[in-house]
N, C-alpha and C positions, 0 to 999 in steps of 0.2 A: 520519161513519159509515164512509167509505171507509179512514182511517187505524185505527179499531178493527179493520174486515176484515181489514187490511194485518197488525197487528201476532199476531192470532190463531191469521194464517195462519203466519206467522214462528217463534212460541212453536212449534206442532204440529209444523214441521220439525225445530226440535231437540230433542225429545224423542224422534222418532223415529230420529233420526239417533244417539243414545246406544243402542238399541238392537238389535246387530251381528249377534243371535242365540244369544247366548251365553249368554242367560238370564237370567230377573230385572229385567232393565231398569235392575240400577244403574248409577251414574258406573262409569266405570271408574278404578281405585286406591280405588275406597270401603272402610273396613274391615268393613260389613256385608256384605263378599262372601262364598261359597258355600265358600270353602278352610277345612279343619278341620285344628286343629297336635294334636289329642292322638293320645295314644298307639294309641286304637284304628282311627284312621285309617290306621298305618303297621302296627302288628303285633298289631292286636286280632284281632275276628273277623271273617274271611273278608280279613284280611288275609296278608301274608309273611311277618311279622316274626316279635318275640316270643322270642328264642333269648340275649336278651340277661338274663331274669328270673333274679336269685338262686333256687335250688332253696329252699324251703322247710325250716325245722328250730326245730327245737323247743329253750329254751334245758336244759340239766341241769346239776346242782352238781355240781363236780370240786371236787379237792385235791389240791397239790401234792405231788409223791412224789421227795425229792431223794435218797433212795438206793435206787430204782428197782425199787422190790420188789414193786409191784402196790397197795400200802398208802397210802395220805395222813392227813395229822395234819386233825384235825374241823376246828381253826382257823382252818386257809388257806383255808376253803371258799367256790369262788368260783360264782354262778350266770351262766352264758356258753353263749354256739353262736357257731362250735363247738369242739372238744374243744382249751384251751389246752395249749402243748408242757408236756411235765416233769408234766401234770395227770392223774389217774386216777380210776375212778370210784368206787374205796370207799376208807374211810375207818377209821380203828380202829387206824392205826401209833401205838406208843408210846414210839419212838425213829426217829428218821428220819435218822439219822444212821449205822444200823445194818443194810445190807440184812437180814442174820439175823433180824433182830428186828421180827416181825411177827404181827396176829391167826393163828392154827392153827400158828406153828413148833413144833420140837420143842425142848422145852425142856431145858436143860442146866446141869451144876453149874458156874457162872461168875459168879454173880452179878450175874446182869440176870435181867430178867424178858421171856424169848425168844418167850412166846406171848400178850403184851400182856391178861393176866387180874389183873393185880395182885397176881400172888403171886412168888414170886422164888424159881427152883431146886426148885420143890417135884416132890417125888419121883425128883429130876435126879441129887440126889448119894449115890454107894453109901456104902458104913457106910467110916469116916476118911478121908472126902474132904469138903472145904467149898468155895464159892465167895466170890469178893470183885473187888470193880472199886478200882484204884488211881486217885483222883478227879484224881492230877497228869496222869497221859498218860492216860486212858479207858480203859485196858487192862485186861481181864478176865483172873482170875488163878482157878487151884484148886490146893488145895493137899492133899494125901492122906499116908496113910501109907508106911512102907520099903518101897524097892521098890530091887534094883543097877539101875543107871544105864539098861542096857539096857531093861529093862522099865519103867522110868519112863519110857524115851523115849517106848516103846510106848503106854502107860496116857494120857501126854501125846496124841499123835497118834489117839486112839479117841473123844479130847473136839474134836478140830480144832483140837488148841494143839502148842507145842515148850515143852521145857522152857525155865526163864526167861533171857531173856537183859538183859542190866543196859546201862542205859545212859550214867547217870549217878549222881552221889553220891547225889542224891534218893530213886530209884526202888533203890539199894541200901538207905538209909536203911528207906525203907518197907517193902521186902521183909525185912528182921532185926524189925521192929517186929512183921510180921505170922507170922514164923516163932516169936519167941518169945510172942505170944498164942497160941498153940497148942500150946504145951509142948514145941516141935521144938528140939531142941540144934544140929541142920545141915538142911542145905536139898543137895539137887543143882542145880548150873547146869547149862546147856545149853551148856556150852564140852568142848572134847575136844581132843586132840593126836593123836590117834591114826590119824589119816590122814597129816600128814606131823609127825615129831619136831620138839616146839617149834616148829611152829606152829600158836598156839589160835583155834580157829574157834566161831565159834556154831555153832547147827544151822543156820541159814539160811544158811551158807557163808559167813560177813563174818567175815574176818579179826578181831582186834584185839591178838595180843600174839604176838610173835616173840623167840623165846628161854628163858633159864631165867633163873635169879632177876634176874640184869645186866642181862634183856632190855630191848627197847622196846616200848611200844604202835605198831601198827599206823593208820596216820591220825589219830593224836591220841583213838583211842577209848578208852574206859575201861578198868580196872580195877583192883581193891582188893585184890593180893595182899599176905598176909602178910611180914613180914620172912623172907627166905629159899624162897618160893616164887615161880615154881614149880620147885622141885626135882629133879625127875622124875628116876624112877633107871632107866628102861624099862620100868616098866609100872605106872605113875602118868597115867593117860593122859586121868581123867575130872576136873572140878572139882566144887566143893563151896563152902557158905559155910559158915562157923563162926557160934558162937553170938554173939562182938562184930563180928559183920558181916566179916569180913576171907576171903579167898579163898585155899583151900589144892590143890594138885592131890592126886588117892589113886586107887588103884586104883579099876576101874569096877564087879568085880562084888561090894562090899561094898553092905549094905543102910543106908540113909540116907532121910528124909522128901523127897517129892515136890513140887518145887514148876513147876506150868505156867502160860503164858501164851498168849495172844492177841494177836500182834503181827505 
């Protein structure tokens, strides 16, 4: 009997003895202890924390807008939070290749359809004027009635274009194809001397042909003059195509068919 007393009295020591005040009575290191790891322990409620939470957002369908005009094609439509770069929130571009060319533009004789409604040029082009896009370089073209050189330039710049400048055999090729569907005998280019003698400039200021008929082109860029042009006898100062495509200088204020580009 005395060693049961011995040992009960033993057992009640160490129970007490794990008991330090600290609460609970368990072992110590036990994992049922009193410590909590989530998150509202640190920045819940009536905690500190909390400054770390994403802000809330709501996902919306964008579309990519790669010529940056407010507009995205339906296609690309991606639903994301939040707002992917180069992405916009409306949709209805029908050329994205094209900042002009979007839903509400004003539309215009060139040959595209500028206000993405399916119709192309309508009401855009005045009476002997047409529109057309050449499929090799993208380039919107109109083509109108005689106008001297001047006022073609004019008529050209009121559409956002210069008159045409040629780049190659091709885009001459195409351009004779498209003046003689039209019943035009000549075409005006957009080449001049008339800032400095014998040397011919586009409008956009790019050189390409120095001299008279012996000349050279300018950086190996084109052109297609005639046998014995340009001739210039001092005031032959505008160019012109001819009906087999071929390039004559003549005076600038004779009336000749308009041809403009977008380039």
């Amino acid at each position: 009997m005395r060693w049961f007393a011995a040992a009960g009295a033993l057992l009640g020591a160490c129970v007490q003895g794990t008991d330090d005040g600290s609460g609970g009575g368990e072992p110590s290191g036990s994992a049922a202890g009193p410590v909590s790891t989530s998150s509202a322990g640190v920045g819940g409620a009536g905690g500190t924390g909390g400054g770390d939470e994403e802000p809330s957002c709501t996902p919306s369908t964008w579309y990519l807008d790669e010529d940056g005009d407010g507009f995205g094609v339906e296609s690309t439509a991606t639903v994301t939070c939040p707002q992917p770069p180069g992405h916009v929130a409306l949709a209805g571009d029908c050329d994205d290749t094209r900042a002009g060319v979007k839903p509400g533009a004003i539309e215009l004789c060139n040959g595209i359809d500028d206000d993405c409604d399916e119709v192309v040029d309508e009401g855009a082009c005045s009476a002997g004027c047409t529109g057309t896009v050449n499929p090799a370089n993208g380039h919107s073209y109109t083509f109108c009635s005689s106008a001297n050189w001047a006022n073609a330039s004019a008529r050209c710049a009121d559409l956002g274009m210069r008159l045409v400048r040629v780049d190659d055999v091709d885009e001459n090729t195409w351009l004779r194809t498209q003046m003689l569907s039209r019943g035009f005998g000549q075409i005006w280019l957009g080449a001049s001397d008339a800032v400095t003698e014998q040397t011919w400039l586009w409008q956009d200021g790019d050189p390409f042909w120095q001299g008279g008929p012996n000349g050279m082109p300018v950086g190996n860029r084109y052109s297609a003059w005639t046998n014995g042009e340009p001739n210039d006898d001092g005031t032959e100062d505008c160019a012109a195509m001819r009906s087999d495509g071929r390039w004559h200088d003549t005076e600038c204020g004779g009336g000749r068919p308009i041809a403009c580009e977008l380039y």
